[in-house]
Predicted model as a PDB file, atoms N, CA, C, CB and O in Angstrom, pLDDT in the B-factor column:
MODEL        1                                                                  
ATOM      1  N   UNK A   1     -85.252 150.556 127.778  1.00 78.00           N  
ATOM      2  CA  UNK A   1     -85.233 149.450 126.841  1.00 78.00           C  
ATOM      3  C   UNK A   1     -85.682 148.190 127.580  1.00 78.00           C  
ATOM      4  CB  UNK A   1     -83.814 149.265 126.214  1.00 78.00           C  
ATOM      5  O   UNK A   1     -85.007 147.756 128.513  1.00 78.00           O  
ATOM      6  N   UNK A   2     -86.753 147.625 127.202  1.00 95.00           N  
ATOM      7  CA  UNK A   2     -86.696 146.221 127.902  1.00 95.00           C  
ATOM      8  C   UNK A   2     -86.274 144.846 127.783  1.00 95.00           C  
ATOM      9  CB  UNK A   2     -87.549 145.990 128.065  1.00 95.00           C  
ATOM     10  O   UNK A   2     -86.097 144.164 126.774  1.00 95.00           O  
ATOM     11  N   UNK A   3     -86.192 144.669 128.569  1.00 95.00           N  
ATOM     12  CA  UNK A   3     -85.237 142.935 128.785  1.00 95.00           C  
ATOM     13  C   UNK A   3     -85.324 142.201 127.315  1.00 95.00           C  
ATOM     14  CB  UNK A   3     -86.225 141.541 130.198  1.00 95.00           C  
ATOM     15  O   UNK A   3     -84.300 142.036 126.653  1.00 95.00           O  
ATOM     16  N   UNK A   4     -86.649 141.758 126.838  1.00 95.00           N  
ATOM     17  CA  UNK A   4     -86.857 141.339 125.879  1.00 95.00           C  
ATOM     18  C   UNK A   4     -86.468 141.650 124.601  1.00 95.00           C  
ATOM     19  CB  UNK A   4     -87.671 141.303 125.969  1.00 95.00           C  
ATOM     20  O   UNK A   4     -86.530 140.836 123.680  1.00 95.00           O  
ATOM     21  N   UNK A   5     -85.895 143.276 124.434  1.00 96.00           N  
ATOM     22  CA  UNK A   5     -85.507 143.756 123.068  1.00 96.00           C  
ATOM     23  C   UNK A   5     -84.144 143.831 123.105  1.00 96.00           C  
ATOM     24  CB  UNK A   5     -86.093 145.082 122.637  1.00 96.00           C  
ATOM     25  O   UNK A   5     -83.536 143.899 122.037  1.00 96.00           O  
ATOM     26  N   UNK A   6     -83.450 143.829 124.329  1.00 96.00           N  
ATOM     27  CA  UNK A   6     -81.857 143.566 124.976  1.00 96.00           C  
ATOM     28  C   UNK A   6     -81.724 142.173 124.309  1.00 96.00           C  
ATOM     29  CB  UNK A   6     -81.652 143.500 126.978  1.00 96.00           C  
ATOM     30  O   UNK A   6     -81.158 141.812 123.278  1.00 96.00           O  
ATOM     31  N   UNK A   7     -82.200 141.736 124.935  1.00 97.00           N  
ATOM     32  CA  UNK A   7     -82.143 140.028 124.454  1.00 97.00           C  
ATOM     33  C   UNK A   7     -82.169 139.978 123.035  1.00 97.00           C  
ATOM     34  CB  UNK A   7     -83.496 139.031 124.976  1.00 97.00           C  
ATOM     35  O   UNK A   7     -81.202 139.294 122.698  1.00 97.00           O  
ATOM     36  N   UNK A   8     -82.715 140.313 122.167  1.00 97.00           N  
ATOM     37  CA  UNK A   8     -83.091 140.017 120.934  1.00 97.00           C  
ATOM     38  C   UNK A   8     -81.395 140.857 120.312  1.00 97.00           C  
ATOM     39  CB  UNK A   8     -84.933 140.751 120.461  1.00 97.00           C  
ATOM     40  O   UNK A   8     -80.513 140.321 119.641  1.00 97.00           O  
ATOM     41  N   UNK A   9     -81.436 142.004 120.743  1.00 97.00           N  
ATOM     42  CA  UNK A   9     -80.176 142.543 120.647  1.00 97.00           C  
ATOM     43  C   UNK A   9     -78.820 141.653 120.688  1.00 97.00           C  
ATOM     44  CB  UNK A   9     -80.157 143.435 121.650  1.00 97.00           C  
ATOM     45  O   UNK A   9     -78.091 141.419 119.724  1.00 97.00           O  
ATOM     46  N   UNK A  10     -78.661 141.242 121.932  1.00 98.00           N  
ATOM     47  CA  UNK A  10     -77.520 140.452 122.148  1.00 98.00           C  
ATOM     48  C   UNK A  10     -77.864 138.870 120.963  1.00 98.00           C  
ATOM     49  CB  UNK A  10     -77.431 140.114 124.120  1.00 98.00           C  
ATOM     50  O   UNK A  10     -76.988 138.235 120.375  1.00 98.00           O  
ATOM     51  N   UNK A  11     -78.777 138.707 120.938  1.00 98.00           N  
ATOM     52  CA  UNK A  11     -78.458 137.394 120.476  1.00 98.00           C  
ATOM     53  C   UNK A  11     -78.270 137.686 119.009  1.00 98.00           C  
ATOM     54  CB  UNK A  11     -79.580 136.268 120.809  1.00 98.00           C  
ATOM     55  O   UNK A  11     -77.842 136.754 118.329  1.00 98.00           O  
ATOM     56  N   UNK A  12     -78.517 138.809 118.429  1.00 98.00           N  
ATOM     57  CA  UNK A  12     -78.788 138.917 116.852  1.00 98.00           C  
ATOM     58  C   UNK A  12     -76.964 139.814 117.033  1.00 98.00           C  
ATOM     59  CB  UNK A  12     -80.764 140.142 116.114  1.00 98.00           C  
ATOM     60  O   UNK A  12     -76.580 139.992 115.877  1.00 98.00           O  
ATOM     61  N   UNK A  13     -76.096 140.248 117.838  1.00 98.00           N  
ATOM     62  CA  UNK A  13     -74.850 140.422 117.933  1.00 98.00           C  
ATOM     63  C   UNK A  13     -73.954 139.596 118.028  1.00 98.00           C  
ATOM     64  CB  UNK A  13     -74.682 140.987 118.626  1.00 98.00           C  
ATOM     65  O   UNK A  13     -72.783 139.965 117.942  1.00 98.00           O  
ATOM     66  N   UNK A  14     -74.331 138.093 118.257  1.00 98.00           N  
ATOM     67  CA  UNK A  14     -73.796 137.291 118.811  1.00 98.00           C  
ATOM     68  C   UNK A  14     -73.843 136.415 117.734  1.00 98.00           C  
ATOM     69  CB  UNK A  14     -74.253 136.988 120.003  1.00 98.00           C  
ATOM     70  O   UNK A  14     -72.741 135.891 117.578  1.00 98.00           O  
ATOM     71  N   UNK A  15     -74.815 135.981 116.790  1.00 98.00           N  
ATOM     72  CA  UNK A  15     -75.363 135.564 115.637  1.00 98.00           C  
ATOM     73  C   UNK A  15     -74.146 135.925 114.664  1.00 98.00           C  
ATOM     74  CB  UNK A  15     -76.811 136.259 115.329  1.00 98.00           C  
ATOM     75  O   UNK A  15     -73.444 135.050 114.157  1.00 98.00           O  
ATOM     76  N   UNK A  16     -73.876 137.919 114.349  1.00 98.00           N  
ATOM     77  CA  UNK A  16     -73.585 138.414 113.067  1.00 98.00           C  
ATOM     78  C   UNK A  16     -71.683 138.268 113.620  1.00 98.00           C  
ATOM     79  CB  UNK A  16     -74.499 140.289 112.614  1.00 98.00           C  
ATOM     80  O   UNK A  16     -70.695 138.539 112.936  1.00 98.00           O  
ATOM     81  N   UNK A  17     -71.732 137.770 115.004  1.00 98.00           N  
ATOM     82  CA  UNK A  17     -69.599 137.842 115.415  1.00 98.00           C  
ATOM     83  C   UNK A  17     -69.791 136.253 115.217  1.00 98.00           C  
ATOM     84  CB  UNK A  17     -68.655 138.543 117.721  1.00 98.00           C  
ATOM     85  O   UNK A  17     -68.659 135.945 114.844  1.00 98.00           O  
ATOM     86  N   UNK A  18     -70.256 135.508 115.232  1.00 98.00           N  
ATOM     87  CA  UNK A  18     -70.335 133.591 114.702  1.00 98.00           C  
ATOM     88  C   UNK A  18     -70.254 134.063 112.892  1.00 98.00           C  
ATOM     89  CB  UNK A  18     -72.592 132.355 115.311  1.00 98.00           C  
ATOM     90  O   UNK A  18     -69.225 133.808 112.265  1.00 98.00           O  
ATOM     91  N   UNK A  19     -71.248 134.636 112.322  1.00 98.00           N  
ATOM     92  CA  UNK A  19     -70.599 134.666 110.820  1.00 98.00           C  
ATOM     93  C   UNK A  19     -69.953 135.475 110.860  1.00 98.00           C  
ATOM     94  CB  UNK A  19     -71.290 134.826 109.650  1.00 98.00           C  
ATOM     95  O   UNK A  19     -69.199 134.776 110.183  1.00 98.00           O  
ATOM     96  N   UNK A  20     -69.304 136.551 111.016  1.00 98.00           N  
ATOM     97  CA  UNK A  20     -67.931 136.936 111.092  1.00 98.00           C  
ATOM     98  C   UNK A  20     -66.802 136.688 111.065  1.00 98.00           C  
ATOM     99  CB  UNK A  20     -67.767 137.216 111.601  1.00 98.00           C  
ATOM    100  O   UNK A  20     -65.895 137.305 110.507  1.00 98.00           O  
ATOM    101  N   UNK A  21     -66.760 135.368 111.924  1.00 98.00           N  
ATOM    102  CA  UNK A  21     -65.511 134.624 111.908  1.00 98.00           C  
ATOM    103  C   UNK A  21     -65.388 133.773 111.056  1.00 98.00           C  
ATOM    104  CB  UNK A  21     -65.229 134.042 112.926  1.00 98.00           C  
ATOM    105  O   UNK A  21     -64.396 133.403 110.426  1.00 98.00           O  
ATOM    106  N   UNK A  22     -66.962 133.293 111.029  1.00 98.00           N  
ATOM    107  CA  UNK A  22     -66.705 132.051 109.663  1.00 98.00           C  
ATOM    108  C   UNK A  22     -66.707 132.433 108.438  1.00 98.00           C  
ATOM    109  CB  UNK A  22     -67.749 130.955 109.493  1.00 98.00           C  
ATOM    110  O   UNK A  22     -66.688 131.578 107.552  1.00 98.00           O  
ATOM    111  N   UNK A  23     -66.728 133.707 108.150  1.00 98.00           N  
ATOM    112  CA  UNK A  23     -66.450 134.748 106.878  1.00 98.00           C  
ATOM    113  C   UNK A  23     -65.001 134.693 106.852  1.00 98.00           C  
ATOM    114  CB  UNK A  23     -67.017 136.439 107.058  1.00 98.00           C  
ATOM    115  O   UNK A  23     -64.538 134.365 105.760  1.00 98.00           O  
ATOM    116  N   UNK A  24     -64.266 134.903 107.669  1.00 98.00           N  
ATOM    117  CA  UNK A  24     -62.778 135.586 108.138  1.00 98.00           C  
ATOM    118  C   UNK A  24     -62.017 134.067 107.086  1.00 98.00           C  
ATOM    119  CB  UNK A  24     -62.342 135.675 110.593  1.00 98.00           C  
ATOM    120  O   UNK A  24     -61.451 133.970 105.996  1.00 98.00           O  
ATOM    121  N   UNK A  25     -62.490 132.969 108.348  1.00 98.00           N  
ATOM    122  CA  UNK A  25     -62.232 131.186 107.721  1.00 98.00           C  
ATOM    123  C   UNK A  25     -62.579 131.179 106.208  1.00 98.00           C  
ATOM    124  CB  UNK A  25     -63.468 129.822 108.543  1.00 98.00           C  
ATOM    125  O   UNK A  25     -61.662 131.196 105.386  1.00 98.00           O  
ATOM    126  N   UNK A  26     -63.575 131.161 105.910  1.00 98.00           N  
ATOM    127  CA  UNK A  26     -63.602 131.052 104.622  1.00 98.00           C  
ATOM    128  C   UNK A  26     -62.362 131.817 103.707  1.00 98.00           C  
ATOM    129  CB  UNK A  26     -64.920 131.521 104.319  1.00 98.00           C  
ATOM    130  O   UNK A  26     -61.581 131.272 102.927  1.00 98.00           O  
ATOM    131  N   UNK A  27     -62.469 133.438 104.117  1.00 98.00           N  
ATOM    132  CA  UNK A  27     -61.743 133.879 103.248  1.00 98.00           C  
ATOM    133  C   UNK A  27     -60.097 133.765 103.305  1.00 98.00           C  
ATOM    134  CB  UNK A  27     -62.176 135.047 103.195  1.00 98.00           C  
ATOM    135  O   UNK A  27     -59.354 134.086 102.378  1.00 98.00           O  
ATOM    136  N   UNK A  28     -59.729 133.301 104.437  1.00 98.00           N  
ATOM    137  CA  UNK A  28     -58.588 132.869 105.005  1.00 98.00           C  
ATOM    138  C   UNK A  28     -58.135 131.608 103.626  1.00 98.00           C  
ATOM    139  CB  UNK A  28     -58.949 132.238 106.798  1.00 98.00           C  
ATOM    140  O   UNK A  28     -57.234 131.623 102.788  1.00 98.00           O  
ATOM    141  N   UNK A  29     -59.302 130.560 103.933  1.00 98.00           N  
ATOM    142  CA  UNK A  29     -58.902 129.494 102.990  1.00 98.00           C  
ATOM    143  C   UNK A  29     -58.834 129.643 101.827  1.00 98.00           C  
ATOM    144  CB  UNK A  29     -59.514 128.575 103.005  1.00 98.00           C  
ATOM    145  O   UNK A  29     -57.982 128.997 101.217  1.00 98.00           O  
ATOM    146  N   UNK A  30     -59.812 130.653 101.034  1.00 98.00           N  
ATOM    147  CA  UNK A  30     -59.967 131.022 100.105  1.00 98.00           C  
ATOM    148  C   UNK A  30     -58.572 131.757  99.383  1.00 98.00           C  
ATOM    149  CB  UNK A  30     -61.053 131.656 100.335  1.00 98.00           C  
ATOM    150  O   UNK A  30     -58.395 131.658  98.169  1.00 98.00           O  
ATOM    151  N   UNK A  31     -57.655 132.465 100.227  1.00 98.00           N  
ATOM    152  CA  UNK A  31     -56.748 133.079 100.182  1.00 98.00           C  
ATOM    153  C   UNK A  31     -55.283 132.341  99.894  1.00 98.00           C  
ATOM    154  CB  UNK A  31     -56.902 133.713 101.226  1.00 98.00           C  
ATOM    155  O   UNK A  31     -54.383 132.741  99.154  1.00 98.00           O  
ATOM    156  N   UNK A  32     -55.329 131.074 100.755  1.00 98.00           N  
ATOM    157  CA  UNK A  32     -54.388 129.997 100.782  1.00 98.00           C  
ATOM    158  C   UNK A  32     -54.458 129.496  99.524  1.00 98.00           C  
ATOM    159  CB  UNK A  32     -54.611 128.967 101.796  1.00 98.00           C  
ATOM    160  O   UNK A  32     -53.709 129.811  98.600  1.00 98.00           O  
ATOM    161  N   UNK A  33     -55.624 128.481  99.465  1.00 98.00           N  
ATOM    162  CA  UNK A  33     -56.052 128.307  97.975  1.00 98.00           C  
ATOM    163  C   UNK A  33     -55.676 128.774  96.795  1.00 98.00           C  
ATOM    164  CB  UNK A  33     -57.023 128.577  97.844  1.00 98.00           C  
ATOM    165  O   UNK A  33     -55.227 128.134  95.845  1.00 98.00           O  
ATOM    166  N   UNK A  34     -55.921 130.183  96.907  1.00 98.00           N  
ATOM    167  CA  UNK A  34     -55.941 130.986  95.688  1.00 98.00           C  
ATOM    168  C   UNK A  34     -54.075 131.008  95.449  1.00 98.00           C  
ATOM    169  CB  UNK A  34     -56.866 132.759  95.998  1.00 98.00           C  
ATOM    170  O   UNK A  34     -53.489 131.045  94.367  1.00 98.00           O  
ATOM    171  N   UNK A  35     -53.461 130.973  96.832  1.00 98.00           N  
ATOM    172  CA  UNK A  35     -52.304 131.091  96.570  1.00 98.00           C  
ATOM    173  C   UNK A  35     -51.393 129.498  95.709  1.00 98.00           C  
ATOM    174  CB  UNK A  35     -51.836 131.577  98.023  1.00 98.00           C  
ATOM    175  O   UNK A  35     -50.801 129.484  94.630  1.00 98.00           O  
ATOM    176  N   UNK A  36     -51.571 128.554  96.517  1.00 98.00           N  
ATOM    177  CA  UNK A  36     -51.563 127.361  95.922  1.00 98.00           C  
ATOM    178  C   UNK A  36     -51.860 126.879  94.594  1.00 98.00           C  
ATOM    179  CB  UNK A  36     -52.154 126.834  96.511  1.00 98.00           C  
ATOM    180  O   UNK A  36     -51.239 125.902  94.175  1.00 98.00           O  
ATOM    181  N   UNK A  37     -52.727 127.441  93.887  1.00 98.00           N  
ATOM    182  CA  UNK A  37     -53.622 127.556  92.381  1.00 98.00           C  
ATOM    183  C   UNK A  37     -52.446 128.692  91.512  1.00 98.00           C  
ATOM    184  CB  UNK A  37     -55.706 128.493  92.666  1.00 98.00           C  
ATOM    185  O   UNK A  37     -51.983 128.347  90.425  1.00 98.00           O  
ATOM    186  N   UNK A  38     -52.132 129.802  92.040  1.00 98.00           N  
ATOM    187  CA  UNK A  38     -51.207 130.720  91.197  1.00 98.00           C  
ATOM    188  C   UNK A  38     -49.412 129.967  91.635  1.00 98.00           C  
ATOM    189  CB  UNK A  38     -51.518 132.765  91.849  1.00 98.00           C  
ATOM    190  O   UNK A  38     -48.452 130.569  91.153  1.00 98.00           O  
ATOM    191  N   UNK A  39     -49.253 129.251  92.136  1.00 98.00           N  
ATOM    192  CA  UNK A  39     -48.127 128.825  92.528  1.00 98.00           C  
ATOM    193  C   UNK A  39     -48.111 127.583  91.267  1.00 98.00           C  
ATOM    194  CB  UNK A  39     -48.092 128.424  94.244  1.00 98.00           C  
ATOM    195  O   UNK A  39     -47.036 127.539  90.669  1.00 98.00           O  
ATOM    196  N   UNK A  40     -48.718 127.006  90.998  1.00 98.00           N  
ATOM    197  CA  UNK A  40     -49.659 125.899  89.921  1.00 98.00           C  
ATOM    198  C   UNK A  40     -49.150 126.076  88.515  1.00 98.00           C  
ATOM    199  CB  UNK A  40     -51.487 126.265  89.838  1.00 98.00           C  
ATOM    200  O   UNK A  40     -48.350 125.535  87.752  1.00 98.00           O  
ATOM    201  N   UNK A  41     -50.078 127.194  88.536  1.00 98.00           N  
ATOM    202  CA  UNK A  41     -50.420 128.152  87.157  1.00 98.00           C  
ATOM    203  C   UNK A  41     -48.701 128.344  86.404  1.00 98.00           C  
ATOM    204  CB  UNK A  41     -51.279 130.123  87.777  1.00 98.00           C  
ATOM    205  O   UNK A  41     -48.185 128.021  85.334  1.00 98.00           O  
ATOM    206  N   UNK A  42     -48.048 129.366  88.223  1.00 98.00           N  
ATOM    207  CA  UNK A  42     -46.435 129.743  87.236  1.00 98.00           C  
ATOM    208  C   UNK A  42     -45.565 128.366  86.996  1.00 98.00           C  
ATOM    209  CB  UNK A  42     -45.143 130.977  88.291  1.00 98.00           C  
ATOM    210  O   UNK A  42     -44.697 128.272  86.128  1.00 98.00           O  
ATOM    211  N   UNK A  43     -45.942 127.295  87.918  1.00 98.00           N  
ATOM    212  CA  UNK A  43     -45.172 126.275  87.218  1.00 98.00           C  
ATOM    213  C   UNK A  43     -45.639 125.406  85.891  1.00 98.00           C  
ATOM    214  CB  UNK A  43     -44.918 125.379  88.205  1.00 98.00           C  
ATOM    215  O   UNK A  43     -44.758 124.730  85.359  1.00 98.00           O  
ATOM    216  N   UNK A  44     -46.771 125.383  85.405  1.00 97.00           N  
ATOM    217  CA  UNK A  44     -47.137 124.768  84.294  1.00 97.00           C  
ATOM    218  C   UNK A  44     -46.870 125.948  83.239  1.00 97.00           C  
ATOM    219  CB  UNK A  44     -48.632 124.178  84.389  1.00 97.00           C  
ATOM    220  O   UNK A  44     -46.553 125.657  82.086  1.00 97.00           O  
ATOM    221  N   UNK A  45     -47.016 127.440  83.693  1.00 97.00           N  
ATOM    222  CA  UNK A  45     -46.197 128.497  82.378  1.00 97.00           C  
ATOM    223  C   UNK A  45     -44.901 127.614  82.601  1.00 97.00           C  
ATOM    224  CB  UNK A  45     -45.894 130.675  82.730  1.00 97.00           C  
ATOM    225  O   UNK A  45     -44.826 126.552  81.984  1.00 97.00           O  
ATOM    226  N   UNK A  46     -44.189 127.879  83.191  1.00 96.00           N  
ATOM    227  CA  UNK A  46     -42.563 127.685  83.051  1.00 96.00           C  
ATOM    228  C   UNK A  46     -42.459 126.314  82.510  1.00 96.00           C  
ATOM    229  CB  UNK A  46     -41.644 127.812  84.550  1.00 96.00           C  
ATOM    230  O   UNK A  46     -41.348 126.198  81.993  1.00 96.00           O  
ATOM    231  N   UNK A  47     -43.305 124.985  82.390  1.00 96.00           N  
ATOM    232  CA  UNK A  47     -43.366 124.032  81.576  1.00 96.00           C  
ATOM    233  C   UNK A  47     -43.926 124.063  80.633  1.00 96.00           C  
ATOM    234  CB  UNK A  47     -43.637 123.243  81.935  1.00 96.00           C  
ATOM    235  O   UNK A  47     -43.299 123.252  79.952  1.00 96.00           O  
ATOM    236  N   UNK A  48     -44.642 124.396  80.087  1.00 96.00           N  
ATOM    237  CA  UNK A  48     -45.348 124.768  78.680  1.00 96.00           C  
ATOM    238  C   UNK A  48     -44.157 125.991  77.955  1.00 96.00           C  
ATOM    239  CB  UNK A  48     -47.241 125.592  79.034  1.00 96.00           C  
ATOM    240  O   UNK A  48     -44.310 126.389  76.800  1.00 96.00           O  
ATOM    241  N   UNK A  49     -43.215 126.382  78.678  1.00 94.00           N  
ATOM    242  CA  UNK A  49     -42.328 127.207  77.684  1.00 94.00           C  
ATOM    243  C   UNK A  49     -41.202 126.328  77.556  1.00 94.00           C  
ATOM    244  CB  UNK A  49     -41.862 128.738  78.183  1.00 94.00           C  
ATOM    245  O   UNK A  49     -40.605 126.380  76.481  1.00 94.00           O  
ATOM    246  N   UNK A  50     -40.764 125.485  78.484  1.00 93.00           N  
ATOM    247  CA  UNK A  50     -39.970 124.242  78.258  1.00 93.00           C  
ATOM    248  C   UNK A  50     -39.884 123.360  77.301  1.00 93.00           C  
ATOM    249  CB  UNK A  50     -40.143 123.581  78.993  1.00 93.00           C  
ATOM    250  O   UNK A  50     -38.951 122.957  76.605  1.00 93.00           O  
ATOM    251  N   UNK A  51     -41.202 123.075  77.382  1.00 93.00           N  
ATOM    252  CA  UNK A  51     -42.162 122.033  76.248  1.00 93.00           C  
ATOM    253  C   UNK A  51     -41.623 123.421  74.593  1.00 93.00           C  
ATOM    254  CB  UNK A  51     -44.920 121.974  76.947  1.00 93.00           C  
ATOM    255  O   UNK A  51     -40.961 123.194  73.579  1.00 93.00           O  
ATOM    256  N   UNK A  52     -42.005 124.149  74.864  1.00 91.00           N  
ATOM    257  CA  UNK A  52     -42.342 125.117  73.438  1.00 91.00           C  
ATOM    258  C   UNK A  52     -41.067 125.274  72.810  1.00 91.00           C  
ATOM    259  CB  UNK A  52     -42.999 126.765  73.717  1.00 91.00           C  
ATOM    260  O   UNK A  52     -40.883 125.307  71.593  1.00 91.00           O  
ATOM    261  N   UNK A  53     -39.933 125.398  73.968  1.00 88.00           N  
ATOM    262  CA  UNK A  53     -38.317 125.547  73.631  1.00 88.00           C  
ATOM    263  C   UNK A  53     -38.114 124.162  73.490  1.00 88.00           C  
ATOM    264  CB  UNK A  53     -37.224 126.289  74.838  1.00 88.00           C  
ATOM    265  O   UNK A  53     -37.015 124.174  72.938  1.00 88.00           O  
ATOM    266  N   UNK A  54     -38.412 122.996  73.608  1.00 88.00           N  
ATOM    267  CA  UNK A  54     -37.716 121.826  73.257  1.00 88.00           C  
ATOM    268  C   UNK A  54     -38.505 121.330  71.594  1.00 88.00           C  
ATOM    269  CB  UNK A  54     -37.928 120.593  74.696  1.00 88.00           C  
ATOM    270  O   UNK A  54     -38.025 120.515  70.806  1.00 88.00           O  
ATOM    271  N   UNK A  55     -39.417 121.874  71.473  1.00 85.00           N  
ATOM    272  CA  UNK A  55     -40.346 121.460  70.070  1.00 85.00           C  
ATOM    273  C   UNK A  55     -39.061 122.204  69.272  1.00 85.00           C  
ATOM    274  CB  UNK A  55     -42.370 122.305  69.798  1.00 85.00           C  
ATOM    275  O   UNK A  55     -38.314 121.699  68.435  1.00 85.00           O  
ATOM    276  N   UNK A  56     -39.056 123.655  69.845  1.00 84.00           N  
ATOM    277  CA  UNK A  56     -38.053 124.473  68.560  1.00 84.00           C  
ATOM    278  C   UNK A  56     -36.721 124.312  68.096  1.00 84.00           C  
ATOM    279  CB  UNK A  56     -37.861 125.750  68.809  1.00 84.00           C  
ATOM    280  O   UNK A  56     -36.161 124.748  67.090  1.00 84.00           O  
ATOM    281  N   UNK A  57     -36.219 123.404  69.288  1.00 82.00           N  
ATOM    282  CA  UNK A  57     -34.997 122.803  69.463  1.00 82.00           C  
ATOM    283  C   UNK A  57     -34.973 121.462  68.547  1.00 82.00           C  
ATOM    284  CB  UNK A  57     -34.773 122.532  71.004  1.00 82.00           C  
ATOM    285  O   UNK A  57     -33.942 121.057  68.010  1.00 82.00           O  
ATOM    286  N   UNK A  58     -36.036 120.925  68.453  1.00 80.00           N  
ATOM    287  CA  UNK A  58     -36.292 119.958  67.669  1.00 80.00           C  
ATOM    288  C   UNK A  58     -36.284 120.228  66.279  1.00 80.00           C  
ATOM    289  CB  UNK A  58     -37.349 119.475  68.012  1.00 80.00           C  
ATOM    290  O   UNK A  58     -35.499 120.045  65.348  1.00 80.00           O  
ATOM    291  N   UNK A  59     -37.336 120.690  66.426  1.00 77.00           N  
ATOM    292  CA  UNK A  59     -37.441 121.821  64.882  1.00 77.00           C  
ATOM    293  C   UNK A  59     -35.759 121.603  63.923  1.00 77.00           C  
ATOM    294  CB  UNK A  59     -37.581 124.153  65.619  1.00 77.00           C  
ATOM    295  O   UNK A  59     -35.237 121.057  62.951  1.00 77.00           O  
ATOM    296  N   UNK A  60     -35.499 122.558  65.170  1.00 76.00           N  
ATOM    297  CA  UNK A  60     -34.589 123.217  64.196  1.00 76.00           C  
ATOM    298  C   UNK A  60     -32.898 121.983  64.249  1.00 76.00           C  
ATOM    299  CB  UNK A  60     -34.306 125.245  64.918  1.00 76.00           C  
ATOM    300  O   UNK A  60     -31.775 122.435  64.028  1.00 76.00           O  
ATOM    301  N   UNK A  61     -33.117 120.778  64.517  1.00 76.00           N  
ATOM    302  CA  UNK A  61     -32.649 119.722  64.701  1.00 76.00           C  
ATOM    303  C   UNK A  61     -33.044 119.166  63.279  1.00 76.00           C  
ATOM    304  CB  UNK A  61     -33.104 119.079  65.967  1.00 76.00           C  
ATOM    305  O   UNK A  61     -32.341 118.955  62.290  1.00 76.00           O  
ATOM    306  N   UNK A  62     -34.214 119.019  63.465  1.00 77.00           N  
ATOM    307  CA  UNK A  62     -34.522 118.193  61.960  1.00 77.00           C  
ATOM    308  C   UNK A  62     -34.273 118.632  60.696  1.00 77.00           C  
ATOM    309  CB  UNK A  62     -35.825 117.932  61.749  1.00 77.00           C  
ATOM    310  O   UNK A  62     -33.823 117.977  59.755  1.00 77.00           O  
ATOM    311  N   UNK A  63     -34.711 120.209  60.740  1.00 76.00           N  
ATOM    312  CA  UNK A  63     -34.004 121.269  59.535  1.00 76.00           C  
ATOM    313  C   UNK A  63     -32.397 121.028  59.061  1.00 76.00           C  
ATOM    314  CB  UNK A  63     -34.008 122.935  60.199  1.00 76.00           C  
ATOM    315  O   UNK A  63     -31.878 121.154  57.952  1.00 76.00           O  
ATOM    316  N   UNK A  64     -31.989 120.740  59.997  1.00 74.00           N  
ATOM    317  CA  UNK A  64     -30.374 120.712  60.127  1.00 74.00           C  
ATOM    318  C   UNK A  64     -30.363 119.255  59.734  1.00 74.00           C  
ATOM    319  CB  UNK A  64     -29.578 121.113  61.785  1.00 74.00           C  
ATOM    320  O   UNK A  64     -29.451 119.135  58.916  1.00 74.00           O  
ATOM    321  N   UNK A  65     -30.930 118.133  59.928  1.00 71.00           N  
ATOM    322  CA  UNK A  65     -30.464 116.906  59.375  1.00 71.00           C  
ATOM    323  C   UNK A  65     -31.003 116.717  58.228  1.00 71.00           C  
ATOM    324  CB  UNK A  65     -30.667 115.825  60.118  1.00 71.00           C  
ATOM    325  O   UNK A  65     -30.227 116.159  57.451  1.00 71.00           O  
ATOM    326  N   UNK A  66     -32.496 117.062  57.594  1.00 68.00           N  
ATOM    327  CA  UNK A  66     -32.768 117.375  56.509  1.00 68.00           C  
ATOM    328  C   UNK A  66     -31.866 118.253  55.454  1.00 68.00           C  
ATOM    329  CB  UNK A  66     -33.772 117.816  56.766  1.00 68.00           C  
ATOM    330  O   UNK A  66     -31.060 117.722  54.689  1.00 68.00           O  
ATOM    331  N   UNK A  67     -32.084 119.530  55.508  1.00 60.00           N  
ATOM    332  CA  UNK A  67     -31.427 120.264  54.499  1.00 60.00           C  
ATOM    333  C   UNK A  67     -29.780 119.582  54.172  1.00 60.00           C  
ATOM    334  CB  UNK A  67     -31.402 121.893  55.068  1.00 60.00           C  
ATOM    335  O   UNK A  67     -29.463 120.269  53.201  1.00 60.00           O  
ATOM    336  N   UNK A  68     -28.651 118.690  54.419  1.00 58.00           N  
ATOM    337  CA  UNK A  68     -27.821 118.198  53.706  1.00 58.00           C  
ATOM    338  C   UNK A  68     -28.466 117.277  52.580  1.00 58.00           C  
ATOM    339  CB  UNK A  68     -26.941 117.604  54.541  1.00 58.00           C  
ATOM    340  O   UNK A  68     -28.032 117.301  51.428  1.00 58.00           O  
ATOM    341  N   UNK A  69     -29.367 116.584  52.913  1.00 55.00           N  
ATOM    342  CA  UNK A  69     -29.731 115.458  52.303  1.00 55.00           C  
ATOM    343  C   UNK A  69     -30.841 116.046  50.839  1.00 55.00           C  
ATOM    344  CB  UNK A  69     -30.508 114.416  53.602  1.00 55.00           C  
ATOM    345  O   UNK A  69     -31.146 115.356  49.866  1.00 55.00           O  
ATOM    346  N   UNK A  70     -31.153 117.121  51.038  1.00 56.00           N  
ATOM    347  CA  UNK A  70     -31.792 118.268  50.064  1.00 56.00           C  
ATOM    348  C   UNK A  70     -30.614 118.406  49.361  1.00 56.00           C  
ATOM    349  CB  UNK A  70     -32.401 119.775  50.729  1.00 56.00           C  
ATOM    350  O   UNK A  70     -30.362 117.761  48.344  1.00 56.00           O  
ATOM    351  N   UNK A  71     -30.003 119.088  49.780  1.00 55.00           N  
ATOM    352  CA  UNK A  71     -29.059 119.720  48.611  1.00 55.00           C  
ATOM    353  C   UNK A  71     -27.816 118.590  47.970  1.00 55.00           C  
ATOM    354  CB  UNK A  71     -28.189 121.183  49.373  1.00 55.00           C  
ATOM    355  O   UNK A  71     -26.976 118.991  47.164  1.00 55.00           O  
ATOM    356  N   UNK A  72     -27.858 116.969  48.522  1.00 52.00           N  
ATOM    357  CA  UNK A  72     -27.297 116.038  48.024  1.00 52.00           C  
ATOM    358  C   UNK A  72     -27.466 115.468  46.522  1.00 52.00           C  
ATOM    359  CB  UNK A  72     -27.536 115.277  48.832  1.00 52.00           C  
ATOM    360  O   UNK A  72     -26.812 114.493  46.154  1.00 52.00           O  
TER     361      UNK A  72                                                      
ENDMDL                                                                          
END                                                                             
């Protein structure tokens, strides 16, 4: 094998372990991220059912101060 195709070798190995790692980083962050975003998500469910239970609570508040005044 000669020097010159060694060379081309090593440097095109050396090239694909530099994006390798910065693949690894990316998906590392990507991973964090993704976790941070679903951590997000379950707290705005668990407020949007808060929100949905206090409308029905309402609801059924006003039904209750209405209907005497109906049947008065």
């Amino acid at each position: 094998m000669s020097e010159e195709r060694l060379e081309r070798i090593e440097t095109k190995i050396a090239f694909q372990e530099d994006m390798i790692e910065e693949l690894n980083k990316t998906i590392y962050q990507q991973s964090k991220q993704l976790e941070r975003l679903e951590a997000k998500c379950e707290a705005l469910a668990g407020y949007i059912s808060s929100l949905a239970a206090s409308v029905n609570e309402n609801k059924s508040m006003m039904s209750e101060r209405t209907t005497p005044l109906l049947r008065a």
